[in-house]
Structures are given as C-alpha cells and as structure tokens.
C-alpha positions in Angstrom: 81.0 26.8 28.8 80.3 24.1 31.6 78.0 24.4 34.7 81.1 25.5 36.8 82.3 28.1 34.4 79.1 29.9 34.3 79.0 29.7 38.2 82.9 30.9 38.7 81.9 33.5 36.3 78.5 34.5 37.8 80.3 34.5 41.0 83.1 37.1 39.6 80.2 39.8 37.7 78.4 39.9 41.3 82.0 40.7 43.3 82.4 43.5 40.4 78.8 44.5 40.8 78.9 44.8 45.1 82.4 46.2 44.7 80.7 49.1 42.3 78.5 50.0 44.3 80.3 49.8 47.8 83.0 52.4 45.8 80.5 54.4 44.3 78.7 55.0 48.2 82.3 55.5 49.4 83.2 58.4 46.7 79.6 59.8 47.2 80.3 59.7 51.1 81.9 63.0 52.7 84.9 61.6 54.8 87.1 63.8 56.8 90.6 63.8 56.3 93.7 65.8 59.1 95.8 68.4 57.5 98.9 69.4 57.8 99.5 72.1 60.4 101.5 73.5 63.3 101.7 71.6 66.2 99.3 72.9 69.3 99.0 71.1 72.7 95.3 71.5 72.8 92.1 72.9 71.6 92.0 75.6 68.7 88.9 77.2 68.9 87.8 78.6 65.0 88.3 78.5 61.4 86.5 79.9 58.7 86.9 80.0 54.7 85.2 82.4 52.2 85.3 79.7 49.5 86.9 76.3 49.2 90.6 77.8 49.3 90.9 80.8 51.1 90.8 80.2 54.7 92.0 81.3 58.6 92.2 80.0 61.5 93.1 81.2 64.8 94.4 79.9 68.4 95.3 80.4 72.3 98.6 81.4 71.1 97.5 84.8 69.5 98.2 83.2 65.9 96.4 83.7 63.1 96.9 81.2 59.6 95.7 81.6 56.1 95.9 79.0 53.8 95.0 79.7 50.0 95.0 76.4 48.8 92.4 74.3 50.5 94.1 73.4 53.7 96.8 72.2 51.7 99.5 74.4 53.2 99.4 77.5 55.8 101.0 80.8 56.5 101.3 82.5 60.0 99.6 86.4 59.1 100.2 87.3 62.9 101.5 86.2 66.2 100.6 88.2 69.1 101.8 87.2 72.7 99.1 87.5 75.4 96.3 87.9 73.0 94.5 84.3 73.1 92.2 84.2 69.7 88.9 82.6 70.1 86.7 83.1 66.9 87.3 84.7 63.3 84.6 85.5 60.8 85.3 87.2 57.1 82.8 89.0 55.1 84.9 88.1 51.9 88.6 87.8 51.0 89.8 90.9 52.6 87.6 92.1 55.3 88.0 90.1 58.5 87.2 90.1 62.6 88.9 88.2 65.2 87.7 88.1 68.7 89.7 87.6 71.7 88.8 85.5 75.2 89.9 88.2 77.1 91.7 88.5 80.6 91.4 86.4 83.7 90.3 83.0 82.5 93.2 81.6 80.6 97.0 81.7 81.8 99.5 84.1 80.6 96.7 86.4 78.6 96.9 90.3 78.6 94.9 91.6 75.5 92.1 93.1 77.1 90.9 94.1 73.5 88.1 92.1 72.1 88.1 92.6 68.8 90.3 93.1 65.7 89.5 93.7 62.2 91.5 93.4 59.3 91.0 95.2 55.4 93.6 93.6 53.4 93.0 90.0 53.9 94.3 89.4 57.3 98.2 90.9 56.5 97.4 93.7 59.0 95.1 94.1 62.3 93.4 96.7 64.0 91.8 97.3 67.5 88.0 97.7 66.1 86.4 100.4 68.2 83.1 100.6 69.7 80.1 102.4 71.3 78.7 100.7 74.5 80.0 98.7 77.7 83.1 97.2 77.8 83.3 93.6 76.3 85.7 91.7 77.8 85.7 88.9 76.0 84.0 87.1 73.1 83.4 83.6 72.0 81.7 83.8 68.5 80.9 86.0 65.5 77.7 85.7 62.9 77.5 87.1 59.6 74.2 87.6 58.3 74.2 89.0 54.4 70.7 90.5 53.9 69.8 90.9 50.3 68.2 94.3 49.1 67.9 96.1 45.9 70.8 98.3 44.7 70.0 100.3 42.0 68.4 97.6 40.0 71.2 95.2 41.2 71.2 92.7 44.2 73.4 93.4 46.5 73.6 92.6 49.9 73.8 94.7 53.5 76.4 93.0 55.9 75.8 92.8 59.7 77.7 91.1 62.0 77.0 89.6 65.6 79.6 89.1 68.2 78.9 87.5 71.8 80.8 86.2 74.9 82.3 84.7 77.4 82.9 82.0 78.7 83.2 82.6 82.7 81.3 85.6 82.2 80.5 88.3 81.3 78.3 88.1 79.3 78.2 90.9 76.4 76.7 91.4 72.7 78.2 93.6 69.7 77.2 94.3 66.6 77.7 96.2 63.2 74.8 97.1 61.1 77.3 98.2 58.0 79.8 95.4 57.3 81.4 96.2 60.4 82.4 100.0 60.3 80.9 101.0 63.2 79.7 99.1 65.9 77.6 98.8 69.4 77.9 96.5 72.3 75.1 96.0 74.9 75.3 93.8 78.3 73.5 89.9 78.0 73.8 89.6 81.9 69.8 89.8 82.6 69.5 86.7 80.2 72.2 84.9 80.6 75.5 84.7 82.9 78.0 83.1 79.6 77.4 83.1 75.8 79.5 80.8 73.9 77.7 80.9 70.3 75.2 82.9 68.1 73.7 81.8 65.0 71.3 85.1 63.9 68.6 83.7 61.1 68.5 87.2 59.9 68.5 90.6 61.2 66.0 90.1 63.9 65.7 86.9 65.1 68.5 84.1 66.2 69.7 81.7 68.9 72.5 82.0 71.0 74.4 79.3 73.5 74.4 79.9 77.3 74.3 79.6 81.0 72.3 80.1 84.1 74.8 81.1 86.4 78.9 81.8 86.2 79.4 79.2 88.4 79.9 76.0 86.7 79.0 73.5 89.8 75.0 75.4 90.1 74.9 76.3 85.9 72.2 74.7 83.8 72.6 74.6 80.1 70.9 77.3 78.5 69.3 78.4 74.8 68.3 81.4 74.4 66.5 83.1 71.6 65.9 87.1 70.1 63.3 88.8 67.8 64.7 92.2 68.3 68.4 91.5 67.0 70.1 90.4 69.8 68.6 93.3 72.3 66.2 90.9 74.4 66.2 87.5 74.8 63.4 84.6 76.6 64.9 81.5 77.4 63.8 77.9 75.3 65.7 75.2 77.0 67.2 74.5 80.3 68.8 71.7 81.4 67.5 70.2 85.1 71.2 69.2 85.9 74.0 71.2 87.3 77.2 71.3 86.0 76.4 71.8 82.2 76.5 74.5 80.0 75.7 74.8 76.0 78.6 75.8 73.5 78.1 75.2 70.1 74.8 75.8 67.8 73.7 74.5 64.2 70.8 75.3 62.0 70.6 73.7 58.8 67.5 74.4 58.0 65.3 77.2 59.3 63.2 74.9 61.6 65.4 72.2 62.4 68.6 73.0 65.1 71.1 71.3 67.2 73.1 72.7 70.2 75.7 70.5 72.1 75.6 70.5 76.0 78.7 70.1 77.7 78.4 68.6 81.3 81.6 68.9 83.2 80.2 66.2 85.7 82.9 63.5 86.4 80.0 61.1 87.6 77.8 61.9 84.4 78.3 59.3 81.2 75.5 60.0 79.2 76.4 62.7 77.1 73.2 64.4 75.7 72.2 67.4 72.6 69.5 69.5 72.6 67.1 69.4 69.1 64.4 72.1 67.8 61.9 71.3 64.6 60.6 74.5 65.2 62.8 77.2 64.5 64.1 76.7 68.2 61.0 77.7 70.2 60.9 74.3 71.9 63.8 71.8 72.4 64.2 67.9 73.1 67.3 66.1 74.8 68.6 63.5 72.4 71.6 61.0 73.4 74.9 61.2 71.8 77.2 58.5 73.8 77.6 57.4 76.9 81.4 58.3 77.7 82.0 60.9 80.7 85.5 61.4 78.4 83.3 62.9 75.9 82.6 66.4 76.5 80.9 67.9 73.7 82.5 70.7 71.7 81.7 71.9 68.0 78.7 70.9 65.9 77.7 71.0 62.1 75.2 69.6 59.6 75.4 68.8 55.9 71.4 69.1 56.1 68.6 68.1 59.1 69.8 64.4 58.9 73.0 64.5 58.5 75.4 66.0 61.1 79.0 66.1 63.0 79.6 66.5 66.8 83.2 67.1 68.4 83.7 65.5 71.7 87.0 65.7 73.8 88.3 62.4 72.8 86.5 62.1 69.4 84.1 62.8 66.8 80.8 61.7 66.1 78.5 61.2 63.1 75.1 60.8 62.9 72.4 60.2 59.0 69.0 60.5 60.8 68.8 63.2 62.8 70.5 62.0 65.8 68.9 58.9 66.5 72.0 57.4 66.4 75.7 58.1 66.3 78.9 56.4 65.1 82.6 57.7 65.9 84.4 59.2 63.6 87.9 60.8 63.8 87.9 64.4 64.0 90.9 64.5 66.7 91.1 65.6 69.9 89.0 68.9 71.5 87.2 69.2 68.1 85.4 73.0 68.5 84.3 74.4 65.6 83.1 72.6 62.3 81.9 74.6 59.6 80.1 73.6 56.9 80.0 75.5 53.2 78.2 74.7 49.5 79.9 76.7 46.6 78.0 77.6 43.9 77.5 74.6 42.1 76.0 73.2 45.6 78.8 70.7 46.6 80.1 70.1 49.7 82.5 71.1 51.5 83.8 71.8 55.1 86.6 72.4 57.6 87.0 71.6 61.2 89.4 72.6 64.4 90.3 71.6 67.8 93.5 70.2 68.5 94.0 69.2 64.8 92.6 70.5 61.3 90.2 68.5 59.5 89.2 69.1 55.7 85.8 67.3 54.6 85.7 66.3 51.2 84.4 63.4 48.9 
C-alpha cells in the first residue's frame, strides 16, 4: 500500500470513528419529538401517564384524551362545554382526578365544580365531593404514595394534593385515602394565587405563588409546608412587580427549580428561581433574554439536566442552569413531566399548544 493509500485510508477509519461516536451521543441523547393530536388554538395545560403507554390529557375545551399506545394515537373519553380542564393526576390505570379553573377568569366557562374523579379509567366522571370552603378553582394535583407495611407486604397509602388559582382564590384540598374522601382549607393568609404543588411526602412540600391578585403589584412567590399543606412561610420573593411563579420541579430532594413568569412588556431578561437545599433558600438564575418568552412548564431528567417551556419556545439546559439552548417544545409549553419505568429509563411527555413525547 503506498504513502497515499494508507493516508486516504487513515483518513476514512477516523470519519467512521467521529461518525460512531457523534451517533452513539445522538441515540444516548433524549430528543423530543410532536405527536399527533387534535388541533387547539392555544395552550393545553396537563398531561399525565401511569407508565410509558397509558396516558391523559386535558384542555380549555372541557376535553379529556387517553392514549394507550405511547402518544401514538388518542381518544376523546369526555367533552364537556363550559368546563375548562386545567390539571389531571391518576393514581393508576383506573383511578383518576381532574381539576377545573373555575368561573370568571376564562371566557365562556360555567363549571363551577372543581374537581372530578373517575374509577374506570377515565370512561366515566364524577363531581368528587368535599368537606371545607368552597374551591373555586384549581391549577395542580400531587400524588404522594407513602410506603408502609401491609400485612408483611409493602404496599403503599395514597394522598393526593390539589391547589389553585390563578386570579385567586387561593384554596388547598386533599385526600388522605387515595382520594375517597377529601378536605379543602383557604391558602389566602399565605398567598393570594397558587399555580403548582410538589408535596415531598406527607408533611412537607413547595407550592407556586403570589403576593397579591393583582398582577401589576404581584411579586413571585414560593412557599413552603411542614404540616401538609395547613401552614405555610414564604422562601422567595421576587423584588419586581408584575411576576408571578407557575411551575415547580424537584429532582432530587435538595435540589429545585420554579419558573417565574413576568408579564412585564418592558422586561427581557427572563429569570428561574433555584434551591440546593430542599427549597429553604432560593437563587435567581437567567434563562434568556426575550420579553416573548414567558415562562411556563418545567422538568428535570436529574439536578443537571432540565426542560423549561416558554411562550414562543423551549429551552434546555446540562448543568444546572448555567446555561440554556432552545429547543422545540412548541408554542405555550405548560406542563412537562418526567417518568423512569422500572428498568430506570427515560421517558417523558409534554403539553402546551402541541404534544411532545421524549424519547432516545
């Protein structure tokens, strides 16, 4: 073989070699990819999956859609005119719990029931009743599973966590027996909206807020329980007006993110709020600098690696949020949730004006 053959070859074993590699990062890389749904002129606000193919997801049309086969294709289970959906949450394949925004925020909405459950997978819905003040509307719903000894068996005691609204008021429910029976309470001495909850177990847990119902004098506000949702002392809030929070992730116990919307025309810099300490302090960190990007949902893969859904599009960041990249998670992107099966892979799902599967 002469000098040039050896080089021509060389040459083509280290384009294999980069190529290799570059195609094994890509296939190791999580990439979202849009599914196919029903058209919707703007932001769906939640989705949620038991396991990689059974899945809902819900809207401002009073729909709800179930899918069985990844995302792949949907069915309508309900369609209820002047209900507008705003968060779903199941505690397996057939027990299920939809909240409502309620009246007098959104156009043409009349369901002044918050909350609906379902038994048999989502093919019927119920009004869920409960004891307490009346809830007008809610934004988000936490399970937490709490393991315990059954008999010589582990088993697991289910209790869910409901708060809202947006605009106000702001109110709590909860179920202590996989959502049976259940209790509401009023937030309004700790905050004046609640847009998210994320309860680390039965006791303690953060939740997204506001200092005041009116948007042009509200800070951004965190707020966090020891009691189970019953009392609350504030951890963050923001020094400008105009913002609120609105969507929480914890992937690990000490290490959290919140996005803060700011509904400033004049204010570019688009900031999150970050805890290493189970959320007892927060930091501002920077996402972009685009007064089009108003933040929305938020997830992480683990403390490093995370999602944020802006207005006009999505973001990525691999270290912690010390810097971003876009990415396309569509328009109005609110919720992002992010699941491991039981062999520990990844996997995820994401809403706002489109659905977004994450895969590898």
């Amino acid at each position: 073989m002469t000098s040039l053959q050896q080089k021509i070859a060389l040459s083509f074993l280290l384009f294999n070699l980069i190529a290799a590699v570059a195609f094994s990062q890509q296939a190791e890389n999580p990439v979202w990819k849009k599914l196919t749904t029903q058209p919707y002129p703007g932001k769906q606000d939640d989705i949620c999956f038991v396991n990689e193919n059974l899945g809902w997801y819900v809207n401002g049309y009073g729909k709800i859609y179930r899918t069985d086969d990844g995302g792949q294709t949907w069915s309508l289970q309900l369609e209820q005119k002047g209900s507008f959906f705003r968060c779903i949450a199941f505690v397996d394949s057939l027990i299920g719990f939809v909240g409502t925004v309620g009246t007098d925020y959104f156009p043409n909405v009349t369901d002044t029931i918050p909350l609906y459950g379902t038994t048999d997978g989502g093919k019927t819905w119920n009004p869920v009743a409960y004891k307490g003040p009346y809830v007008k509307g809610l934004c988000a719903i936490d399970i937490v599973k709490e393991p315990y000894i059954n008999h010589g068996v582990l088993d697991y005691r289910v209790h869910l966590y409901a708060v809202g609204r947006v605009g106000s008021p702001a109110n709590m429910m909860a179920s202590h027996d996989g959502g049976k029976t259940w209790e509401s309470w009023s937030l309004e001495n700790f905050g004046q909206m609640m847009f998210d909850i994320d309860m680390f177990d039965t006791k303690i847990g953060i939740a997204c807020s506001a200092s005041s119902e009116d948007l042009n004098a509200s800070n951004a506000l965190i707020l966090k329980t020891s009691d189970g949702g019953k009392t609350w002392k504030k951890v963050y809030q923001s020094d400008r007006p105009m913002e609120t929070t609105w969507k929480v992730a914890f992937p690990t116990k000490e290490t959290g993110y919140v996005t803060i919307q700011s509904y400033n025309p004049a204010n570019a810099q688009q900031r999150l709020a970050k805890t290493t300490d189970g959320g007892e302090t927060w930091t501002e960190i920077n996402l972009c600098e685009d007064a089009g990007a108003r933040e929305f949902g938020i997830a992480f893969i683990d403390a490093n690696h995370g999602y944020v859904g802006t207005m006009n599009s999505g973001y990525e960041t691999t270290n912690g949020g010390g810097s971003w990249s876009k990415i396309d998670l569509g328009r109005a992107c609110n919720k992002i949730r992010i699941y491991k099966n039981g062999k520990g892979d990844i996997y995820g799902y994401a809403i706002g004006v489109d659905v977004f599967k994450l895969t590898r």
